[in-house]
mmCIF file of the N, C-alpha and C atoms, coordinates in Angstrom:
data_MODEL
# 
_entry.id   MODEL 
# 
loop_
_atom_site.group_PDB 
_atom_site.id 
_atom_site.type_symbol 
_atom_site.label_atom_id 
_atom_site.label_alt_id 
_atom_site.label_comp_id 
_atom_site.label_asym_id 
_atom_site.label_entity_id 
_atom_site.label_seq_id 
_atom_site.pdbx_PDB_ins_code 
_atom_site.Cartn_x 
_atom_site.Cartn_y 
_atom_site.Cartn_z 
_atom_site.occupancy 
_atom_site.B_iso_or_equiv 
_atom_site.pdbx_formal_charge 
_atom_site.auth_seq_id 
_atom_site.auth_comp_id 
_atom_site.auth_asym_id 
_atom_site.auth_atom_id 
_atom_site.pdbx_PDB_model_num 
ATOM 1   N N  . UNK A 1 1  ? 0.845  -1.180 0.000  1.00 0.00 ? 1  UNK A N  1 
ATOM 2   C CA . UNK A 1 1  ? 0.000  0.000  0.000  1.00 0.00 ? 1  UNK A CA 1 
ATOM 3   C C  . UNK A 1 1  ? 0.889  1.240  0.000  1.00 0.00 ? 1  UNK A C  1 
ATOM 4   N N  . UNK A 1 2  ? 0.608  2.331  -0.613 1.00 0.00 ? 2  UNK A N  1 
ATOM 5   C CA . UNK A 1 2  ? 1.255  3.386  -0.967 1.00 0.00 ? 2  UNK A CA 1 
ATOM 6   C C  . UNK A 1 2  ? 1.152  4.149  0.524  1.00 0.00 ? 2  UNK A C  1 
ATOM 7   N N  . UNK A 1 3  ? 2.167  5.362  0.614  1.00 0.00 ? 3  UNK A N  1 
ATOM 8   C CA . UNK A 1 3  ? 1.600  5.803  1.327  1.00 0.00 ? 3  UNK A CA 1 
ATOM 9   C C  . UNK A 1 3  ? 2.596  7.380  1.951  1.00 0.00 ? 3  UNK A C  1 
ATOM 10  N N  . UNK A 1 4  ? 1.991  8.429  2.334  1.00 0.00 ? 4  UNK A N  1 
ATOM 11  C CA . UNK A 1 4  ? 2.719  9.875  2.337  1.00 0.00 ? 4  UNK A CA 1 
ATOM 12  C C  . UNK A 1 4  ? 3.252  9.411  3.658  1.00 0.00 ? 4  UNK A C  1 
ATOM 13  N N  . UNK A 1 5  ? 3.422  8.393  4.286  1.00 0.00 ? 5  UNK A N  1 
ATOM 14  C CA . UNK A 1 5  ? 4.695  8.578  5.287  1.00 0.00 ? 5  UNK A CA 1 
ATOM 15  C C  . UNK A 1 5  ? 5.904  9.442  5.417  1.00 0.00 ? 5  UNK A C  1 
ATOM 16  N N  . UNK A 1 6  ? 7.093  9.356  4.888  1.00 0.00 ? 6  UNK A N  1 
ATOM 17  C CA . UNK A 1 6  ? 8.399  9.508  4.439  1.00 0.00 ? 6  UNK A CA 1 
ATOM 18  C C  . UNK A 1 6  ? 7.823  10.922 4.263  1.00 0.00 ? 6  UNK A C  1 
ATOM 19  N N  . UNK A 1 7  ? 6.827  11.551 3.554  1.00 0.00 ? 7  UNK A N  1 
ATOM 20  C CA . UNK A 1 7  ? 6.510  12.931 2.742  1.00 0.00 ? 7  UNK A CA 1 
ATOM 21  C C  . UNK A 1 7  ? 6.302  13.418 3.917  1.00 0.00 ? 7  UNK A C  1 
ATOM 22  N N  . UNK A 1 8  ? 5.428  13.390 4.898  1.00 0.00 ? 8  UNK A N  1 
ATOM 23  C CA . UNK A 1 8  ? 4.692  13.790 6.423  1.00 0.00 ? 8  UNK A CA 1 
ATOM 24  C C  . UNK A 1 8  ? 5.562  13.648 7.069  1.00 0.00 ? 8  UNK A C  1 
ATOM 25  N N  . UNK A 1 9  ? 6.791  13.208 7.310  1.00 0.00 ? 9  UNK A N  1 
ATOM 26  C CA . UNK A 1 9  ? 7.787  12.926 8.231  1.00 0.00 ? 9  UNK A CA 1 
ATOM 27  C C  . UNK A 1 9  ? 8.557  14.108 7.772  1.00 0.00 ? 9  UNK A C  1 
ATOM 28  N N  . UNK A 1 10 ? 9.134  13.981 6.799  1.00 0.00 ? 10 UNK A N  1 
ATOM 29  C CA . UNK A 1 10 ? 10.332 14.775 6.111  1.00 0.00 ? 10 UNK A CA 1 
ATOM 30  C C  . UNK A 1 10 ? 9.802  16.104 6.222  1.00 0.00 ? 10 UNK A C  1 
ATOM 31  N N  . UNK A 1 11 ? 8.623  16.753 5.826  1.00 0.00 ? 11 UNK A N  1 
ATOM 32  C CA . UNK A 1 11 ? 7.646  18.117 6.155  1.00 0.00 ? 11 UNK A CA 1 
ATOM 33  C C  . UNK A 1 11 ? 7.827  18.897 8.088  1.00 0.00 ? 11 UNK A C  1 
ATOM 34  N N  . UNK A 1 12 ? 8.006  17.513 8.384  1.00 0.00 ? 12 UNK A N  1 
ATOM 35  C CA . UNK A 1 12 ? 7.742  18.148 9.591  1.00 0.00 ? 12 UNK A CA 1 
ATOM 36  C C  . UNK A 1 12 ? 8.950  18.151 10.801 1.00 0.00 ? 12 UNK A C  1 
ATOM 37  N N  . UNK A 1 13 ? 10.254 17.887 9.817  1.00 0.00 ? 13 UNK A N  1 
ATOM 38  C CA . UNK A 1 13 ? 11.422 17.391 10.724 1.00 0.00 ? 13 UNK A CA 1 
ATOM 39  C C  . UNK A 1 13 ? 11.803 16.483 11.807 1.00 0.00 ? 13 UNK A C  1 
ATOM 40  N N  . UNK A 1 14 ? 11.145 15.400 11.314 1.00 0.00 ? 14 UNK A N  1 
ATOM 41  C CA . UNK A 1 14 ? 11.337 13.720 12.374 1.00 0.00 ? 14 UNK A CA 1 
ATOM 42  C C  . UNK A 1 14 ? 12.170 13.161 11.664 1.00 0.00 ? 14 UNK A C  1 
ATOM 43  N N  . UNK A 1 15 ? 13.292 12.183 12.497 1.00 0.00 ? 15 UNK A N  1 
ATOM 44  C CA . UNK A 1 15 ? 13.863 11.029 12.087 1.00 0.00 ? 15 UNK A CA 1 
ATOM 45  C C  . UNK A 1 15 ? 13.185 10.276 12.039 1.00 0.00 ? 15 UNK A C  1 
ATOM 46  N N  . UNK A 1 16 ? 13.326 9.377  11.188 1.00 0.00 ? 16 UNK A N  1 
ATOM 47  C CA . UNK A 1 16 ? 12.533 7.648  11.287 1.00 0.00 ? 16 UNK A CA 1 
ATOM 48  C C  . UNK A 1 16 ? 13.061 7.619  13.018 1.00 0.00 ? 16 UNK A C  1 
ATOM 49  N N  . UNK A 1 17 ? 13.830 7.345  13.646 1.00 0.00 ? 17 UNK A N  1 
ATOM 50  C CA . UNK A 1 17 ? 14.246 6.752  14.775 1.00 0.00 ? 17 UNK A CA 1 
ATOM 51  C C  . UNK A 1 17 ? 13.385 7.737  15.931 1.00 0.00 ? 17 UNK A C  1 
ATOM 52  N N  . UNK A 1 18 ? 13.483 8.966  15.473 1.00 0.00 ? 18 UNK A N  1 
ATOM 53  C CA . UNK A 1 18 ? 11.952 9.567  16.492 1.00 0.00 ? 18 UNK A CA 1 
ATOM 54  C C  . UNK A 1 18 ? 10.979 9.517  15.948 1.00 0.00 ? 18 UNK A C  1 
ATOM 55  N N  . UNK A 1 19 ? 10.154 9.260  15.166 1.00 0.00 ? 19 UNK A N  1 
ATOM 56  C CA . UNK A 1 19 ? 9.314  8.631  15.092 1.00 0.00 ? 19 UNK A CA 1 
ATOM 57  C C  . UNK A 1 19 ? 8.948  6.923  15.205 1.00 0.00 ? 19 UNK A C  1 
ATOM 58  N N  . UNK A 1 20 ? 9.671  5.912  15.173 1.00 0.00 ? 20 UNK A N  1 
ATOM 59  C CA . UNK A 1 20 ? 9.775  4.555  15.822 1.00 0.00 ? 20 UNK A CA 1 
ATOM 60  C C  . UNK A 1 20 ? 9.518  4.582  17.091 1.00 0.00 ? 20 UNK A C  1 
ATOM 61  N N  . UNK A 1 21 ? 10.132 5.430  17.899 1.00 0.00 ? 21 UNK A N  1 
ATOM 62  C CA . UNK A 1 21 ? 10.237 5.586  19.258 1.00 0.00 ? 21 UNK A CA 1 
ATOM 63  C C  . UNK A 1 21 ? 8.713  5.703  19.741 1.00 0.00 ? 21 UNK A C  1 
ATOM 64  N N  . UNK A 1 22 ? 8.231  6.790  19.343 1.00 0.00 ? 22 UNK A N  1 
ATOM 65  C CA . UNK A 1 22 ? 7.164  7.500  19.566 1.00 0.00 ? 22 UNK A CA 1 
ATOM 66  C C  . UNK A 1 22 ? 6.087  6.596  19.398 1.00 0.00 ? 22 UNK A C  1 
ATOM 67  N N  . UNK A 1 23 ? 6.291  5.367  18.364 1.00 0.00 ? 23 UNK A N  1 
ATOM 68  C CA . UNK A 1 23 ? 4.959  4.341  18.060 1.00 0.00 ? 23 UNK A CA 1 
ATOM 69  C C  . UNK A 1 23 ? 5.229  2.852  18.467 1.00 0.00 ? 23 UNK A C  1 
ATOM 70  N N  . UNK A 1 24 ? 6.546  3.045  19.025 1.00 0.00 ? 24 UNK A N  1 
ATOM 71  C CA . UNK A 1 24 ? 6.756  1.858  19.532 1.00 0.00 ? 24 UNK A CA 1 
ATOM 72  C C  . UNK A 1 24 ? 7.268  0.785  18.682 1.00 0.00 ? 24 UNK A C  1 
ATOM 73  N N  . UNK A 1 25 ? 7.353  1.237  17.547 1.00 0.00 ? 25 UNK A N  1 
ATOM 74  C CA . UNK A 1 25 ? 8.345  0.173  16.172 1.00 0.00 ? 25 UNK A CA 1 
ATOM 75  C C  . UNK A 1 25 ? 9.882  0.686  16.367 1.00 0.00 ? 25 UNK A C  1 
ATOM 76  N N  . UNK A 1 26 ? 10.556 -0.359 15.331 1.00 0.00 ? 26 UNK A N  1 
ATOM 77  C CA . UNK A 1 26 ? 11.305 -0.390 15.254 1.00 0.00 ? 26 UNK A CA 1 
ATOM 78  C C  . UNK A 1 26 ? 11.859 0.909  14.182 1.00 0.00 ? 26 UNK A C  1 
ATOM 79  N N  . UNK A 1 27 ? 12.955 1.243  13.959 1.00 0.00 ? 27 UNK A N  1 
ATOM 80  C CA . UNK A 1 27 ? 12.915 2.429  12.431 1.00 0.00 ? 27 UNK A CA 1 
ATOM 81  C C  . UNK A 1 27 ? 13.277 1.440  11.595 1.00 0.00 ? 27 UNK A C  1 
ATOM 82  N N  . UNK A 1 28 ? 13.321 -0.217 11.702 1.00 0.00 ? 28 UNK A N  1 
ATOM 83  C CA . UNK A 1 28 ? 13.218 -0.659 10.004 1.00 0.00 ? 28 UNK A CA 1 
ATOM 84  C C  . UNK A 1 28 ? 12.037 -0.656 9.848  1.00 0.00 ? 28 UNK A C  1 
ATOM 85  N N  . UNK A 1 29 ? 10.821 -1.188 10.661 1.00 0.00 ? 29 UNK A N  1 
ATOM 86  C CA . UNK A 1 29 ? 9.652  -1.133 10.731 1.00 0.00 ? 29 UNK A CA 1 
ATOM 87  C C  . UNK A 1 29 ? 9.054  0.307  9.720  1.00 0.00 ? 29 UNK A C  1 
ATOM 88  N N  . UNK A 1 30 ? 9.587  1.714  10.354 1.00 0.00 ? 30 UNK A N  1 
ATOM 89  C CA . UNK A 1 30 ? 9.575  2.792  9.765  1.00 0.00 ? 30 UNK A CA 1 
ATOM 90  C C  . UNK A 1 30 ? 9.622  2.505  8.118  1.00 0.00 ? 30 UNK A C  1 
ATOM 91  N N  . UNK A 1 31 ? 11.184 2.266  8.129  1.00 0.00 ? 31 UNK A N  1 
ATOM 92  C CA . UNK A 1 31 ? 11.622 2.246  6.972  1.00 0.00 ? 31 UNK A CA 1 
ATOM 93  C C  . UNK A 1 31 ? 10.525 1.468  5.874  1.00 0.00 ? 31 UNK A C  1 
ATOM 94  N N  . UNK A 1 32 ? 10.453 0.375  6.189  1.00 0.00 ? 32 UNK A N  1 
ATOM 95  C CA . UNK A 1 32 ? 10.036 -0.732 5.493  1.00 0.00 ? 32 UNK A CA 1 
ATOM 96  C C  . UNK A 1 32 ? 8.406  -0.114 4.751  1.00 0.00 ? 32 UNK A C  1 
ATOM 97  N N  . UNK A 1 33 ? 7.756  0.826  6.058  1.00 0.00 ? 33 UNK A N  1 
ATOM 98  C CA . UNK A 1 33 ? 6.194  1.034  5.648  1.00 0.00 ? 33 UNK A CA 1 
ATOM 99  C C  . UNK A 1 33 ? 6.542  2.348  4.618  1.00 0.00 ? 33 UNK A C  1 
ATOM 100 N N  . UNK A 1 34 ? 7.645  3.516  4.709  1.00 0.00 ? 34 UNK A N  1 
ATOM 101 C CA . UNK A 1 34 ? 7.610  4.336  3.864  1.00 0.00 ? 34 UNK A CA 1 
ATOM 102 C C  . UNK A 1 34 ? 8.254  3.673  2.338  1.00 0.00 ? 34 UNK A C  1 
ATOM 103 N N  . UNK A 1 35 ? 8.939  2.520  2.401  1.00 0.00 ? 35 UNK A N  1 
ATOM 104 C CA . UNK A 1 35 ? 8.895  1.853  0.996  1.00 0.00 ? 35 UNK A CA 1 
ATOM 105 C C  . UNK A 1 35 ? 8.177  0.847  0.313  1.00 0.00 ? 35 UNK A C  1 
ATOM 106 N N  . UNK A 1 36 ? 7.024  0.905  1.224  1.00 0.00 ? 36 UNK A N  1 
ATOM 107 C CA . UNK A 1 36 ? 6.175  -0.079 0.520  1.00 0.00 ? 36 UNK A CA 1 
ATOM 108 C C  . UNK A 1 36 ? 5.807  -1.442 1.040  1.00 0.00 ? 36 UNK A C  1 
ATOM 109 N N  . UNK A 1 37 ? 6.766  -1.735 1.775  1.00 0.00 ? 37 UNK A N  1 
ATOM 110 C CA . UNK A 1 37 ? 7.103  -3.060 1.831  1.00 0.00 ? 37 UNK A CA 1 
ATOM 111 C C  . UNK A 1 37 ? 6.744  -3.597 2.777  1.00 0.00 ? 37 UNK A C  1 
ATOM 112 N N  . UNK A 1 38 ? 6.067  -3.072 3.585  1.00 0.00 ? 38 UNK A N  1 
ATOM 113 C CA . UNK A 1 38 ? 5.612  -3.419 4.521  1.00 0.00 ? 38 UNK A CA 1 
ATOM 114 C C  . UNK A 1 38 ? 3.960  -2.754 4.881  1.00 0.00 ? 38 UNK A C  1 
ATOM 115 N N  . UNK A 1 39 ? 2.824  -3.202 5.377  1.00 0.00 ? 39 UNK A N  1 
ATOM 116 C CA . UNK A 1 39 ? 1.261  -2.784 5.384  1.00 0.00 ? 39 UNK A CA 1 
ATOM 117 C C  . UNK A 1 39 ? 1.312  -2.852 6.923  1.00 0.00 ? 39 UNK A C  1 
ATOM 118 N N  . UNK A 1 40 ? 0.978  -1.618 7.444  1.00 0.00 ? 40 UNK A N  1 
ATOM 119 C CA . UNK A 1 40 ? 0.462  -1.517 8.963  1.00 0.00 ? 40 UNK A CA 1 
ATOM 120 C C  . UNK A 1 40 ? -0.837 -2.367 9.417  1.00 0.00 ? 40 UNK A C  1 
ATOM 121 N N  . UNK A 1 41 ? -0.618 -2.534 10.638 1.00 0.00 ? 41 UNK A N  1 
ATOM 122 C CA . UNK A 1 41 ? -1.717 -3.348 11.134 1.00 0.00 ? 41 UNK A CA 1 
ATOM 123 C C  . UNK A 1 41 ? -2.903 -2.139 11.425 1.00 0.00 ? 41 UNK A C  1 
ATOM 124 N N  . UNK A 1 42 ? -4.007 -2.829 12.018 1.00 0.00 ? 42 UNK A N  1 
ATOM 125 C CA . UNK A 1 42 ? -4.985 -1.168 11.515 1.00 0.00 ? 42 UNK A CA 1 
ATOM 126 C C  . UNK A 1 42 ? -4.270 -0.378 12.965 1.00 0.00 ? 42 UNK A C  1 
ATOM 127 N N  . UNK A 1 43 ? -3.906 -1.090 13.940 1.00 0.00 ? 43 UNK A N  1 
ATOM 128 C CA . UNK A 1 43 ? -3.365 -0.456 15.534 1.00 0.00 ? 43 UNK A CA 1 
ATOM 129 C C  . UNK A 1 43 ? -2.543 0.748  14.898 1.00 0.00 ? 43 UNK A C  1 
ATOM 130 N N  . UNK A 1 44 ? -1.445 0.028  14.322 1.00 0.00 ? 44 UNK A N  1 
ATOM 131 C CA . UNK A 1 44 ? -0.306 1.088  14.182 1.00 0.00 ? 44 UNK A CA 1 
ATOM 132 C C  . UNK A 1 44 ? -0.987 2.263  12.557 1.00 0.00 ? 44 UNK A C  1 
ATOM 133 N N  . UNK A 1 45 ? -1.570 1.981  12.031 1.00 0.00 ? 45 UNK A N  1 
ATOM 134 C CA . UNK A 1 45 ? -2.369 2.686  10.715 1.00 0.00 ? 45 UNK A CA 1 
ATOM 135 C C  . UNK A 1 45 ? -3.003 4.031  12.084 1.00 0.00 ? 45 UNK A C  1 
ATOM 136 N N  . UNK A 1 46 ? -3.573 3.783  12.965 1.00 0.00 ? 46 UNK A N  1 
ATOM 137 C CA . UNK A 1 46 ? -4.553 4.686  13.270 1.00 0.00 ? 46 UNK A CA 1 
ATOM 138 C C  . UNK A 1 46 ? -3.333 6.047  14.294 1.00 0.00 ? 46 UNK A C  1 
ATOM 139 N N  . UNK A 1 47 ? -2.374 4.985  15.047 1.00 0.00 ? 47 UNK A N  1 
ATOM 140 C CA . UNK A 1 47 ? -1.048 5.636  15.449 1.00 0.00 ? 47 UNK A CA 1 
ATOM 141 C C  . UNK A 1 47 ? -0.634 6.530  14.655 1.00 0.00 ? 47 UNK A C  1 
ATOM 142 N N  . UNK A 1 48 ? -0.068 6.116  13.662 1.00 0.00 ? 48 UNK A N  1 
ATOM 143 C CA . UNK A 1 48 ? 0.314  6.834  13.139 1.00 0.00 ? 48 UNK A CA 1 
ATOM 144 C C  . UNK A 1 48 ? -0.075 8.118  12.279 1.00 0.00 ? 48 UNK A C  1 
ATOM 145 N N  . UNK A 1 49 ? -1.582 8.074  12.214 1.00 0.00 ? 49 UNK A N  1 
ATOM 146 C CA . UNK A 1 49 ? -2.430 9.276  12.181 1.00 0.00 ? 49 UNK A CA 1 
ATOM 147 C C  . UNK A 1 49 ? -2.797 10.134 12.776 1.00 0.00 ? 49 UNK A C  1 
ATOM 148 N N  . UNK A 1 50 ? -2.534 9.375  14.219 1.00 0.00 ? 50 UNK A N  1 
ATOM 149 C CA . UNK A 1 50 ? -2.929 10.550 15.420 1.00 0.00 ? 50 UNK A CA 1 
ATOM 150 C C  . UNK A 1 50 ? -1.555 11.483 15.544 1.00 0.00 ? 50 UNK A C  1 
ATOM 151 N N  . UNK A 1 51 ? -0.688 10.357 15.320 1.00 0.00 ? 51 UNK A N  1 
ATOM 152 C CA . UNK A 1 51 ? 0.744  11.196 15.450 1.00 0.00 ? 51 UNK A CA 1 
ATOM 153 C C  . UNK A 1 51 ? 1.125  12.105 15.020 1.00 0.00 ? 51 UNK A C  1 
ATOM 154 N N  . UNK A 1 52 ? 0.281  12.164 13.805 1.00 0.00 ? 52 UNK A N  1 
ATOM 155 C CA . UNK A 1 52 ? 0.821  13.520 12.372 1.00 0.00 ? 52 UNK A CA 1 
ATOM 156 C C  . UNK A 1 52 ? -0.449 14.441 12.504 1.00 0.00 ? 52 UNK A C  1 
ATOM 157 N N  . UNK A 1 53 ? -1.582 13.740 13.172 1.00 0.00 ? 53 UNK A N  1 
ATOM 158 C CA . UNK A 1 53 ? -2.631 14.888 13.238 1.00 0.00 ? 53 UNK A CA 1 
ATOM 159 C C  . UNK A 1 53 ? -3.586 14.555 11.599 1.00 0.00 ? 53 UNK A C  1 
ATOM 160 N N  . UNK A 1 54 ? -3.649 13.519 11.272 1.00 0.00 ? 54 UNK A N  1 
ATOM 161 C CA . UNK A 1 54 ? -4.243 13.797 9.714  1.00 0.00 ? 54 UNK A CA 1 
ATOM 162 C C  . UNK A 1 54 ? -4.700 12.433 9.795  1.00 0.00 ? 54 UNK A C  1 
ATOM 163 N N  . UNK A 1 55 ? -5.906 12.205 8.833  1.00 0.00 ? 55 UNK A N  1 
ATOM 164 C CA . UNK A 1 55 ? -7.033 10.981 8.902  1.00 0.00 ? 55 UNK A CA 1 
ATOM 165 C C  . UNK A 1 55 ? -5.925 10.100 7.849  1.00 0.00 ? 55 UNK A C  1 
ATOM 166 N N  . UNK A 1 56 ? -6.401 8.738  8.071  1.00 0.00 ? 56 UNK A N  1 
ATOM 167 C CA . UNK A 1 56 ? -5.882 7.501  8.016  1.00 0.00 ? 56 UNK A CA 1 
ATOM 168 C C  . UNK A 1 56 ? -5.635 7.685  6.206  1.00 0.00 ? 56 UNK A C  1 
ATOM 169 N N  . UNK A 1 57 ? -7.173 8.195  5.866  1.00 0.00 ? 57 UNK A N  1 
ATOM 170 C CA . UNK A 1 57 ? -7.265 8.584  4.076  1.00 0.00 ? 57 UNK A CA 1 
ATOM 171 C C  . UNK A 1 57 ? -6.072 9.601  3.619  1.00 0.00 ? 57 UNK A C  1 
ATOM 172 N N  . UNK A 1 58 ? -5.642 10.612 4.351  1.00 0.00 ? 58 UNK A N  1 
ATOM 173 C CA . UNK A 1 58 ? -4.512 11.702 4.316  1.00 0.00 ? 58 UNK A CA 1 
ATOM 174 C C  . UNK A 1 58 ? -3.240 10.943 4.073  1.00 0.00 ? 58 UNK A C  1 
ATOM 175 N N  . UNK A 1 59 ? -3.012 9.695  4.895  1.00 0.00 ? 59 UNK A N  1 
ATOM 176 C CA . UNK A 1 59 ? -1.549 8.982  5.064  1.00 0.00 ? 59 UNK A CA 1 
ATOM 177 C C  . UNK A 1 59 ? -1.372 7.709  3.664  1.00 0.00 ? 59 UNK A C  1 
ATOM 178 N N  . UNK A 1 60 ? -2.693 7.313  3.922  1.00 0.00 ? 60 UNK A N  1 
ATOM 179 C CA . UNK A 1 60 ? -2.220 5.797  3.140  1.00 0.00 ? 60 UNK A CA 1 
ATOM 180 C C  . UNK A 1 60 ? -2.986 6.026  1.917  1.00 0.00 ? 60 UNK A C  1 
ATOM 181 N N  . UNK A 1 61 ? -2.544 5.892  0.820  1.00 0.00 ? 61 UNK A N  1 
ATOM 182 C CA . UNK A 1 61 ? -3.480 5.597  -0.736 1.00 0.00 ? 61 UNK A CA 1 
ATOM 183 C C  . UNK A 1 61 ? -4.181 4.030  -0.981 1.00 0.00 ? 61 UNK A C  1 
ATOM 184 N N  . UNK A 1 62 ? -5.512 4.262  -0.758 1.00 0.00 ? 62 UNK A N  1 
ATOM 185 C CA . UNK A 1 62 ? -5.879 2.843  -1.126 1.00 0.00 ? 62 UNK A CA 1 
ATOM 186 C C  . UNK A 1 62 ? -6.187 2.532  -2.415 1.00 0.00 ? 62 UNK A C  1 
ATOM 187 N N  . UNK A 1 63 ? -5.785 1.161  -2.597 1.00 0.00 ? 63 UNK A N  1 
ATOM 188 C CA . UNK A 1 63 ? -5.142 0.826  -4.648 1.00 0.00 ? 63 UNK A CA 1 
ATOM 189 C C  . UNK A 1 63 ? -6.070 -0.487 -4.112 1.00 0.00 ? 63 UNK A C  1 
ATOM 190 N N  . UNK A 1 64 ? -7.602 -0.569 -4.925 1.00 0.00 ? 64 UNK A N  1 
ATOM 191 C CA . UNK A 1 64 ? -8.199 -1.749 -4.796 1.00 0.00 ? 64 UNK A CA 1 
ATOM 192 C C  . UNK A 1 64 ? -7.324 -2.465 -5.927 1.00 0.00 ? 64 UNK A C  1 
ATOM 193 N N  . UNK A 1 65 ? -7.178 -4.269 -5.270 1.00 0.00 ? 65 UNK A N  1 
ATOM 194 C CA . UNK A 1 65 ? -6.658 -5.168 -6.254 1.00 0.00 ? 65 UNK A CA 1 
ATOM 195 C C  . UNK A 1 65 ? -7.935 -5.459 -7.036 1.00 0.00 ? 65 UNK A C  1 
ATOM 196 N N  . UNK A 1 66 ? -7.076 -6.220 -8.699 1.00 0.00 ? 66 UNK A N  1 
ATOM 197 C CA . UNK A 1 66 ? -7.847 -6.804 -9.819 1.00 0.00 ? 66 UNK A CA 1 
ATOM 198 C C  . UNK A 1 66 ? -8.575 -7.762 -9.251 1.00 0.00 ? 66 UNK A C  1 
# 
């Protein structure tokens, strides 16, 4: 799933490693969700919205599959 992580982070002057901290992941964890490669559970999806202040639709792009 796509998603303005990395964009919302970088805007607002956080490290991945303060932000990990702050949600309780790891910063590969970080890493991994701003490249794709990894899909939040809905726990950490809603975290990480409260964290930045912006709805779940603001952070993540949803791409229905074929």
């Amino acid at each position: 799933m796509k998603n303005h992580i990395e964009e919302i982070r970088k805007q607002k002057g956080i490290r991945q490693e303060e932000l990990a901290k702050a949600l309780g992941v790891s910063r590969q964890t970080i890493s991994s969700l701003e490249n794709g490669r990894y899909n939040p559970s809905i726990q950490l999806a809603f975290k990480l919205a409260r964290y930045f202040h912006v709805t779940i639709e603001e952070l993540f792009i949803f791409e229905e599959e074929d």
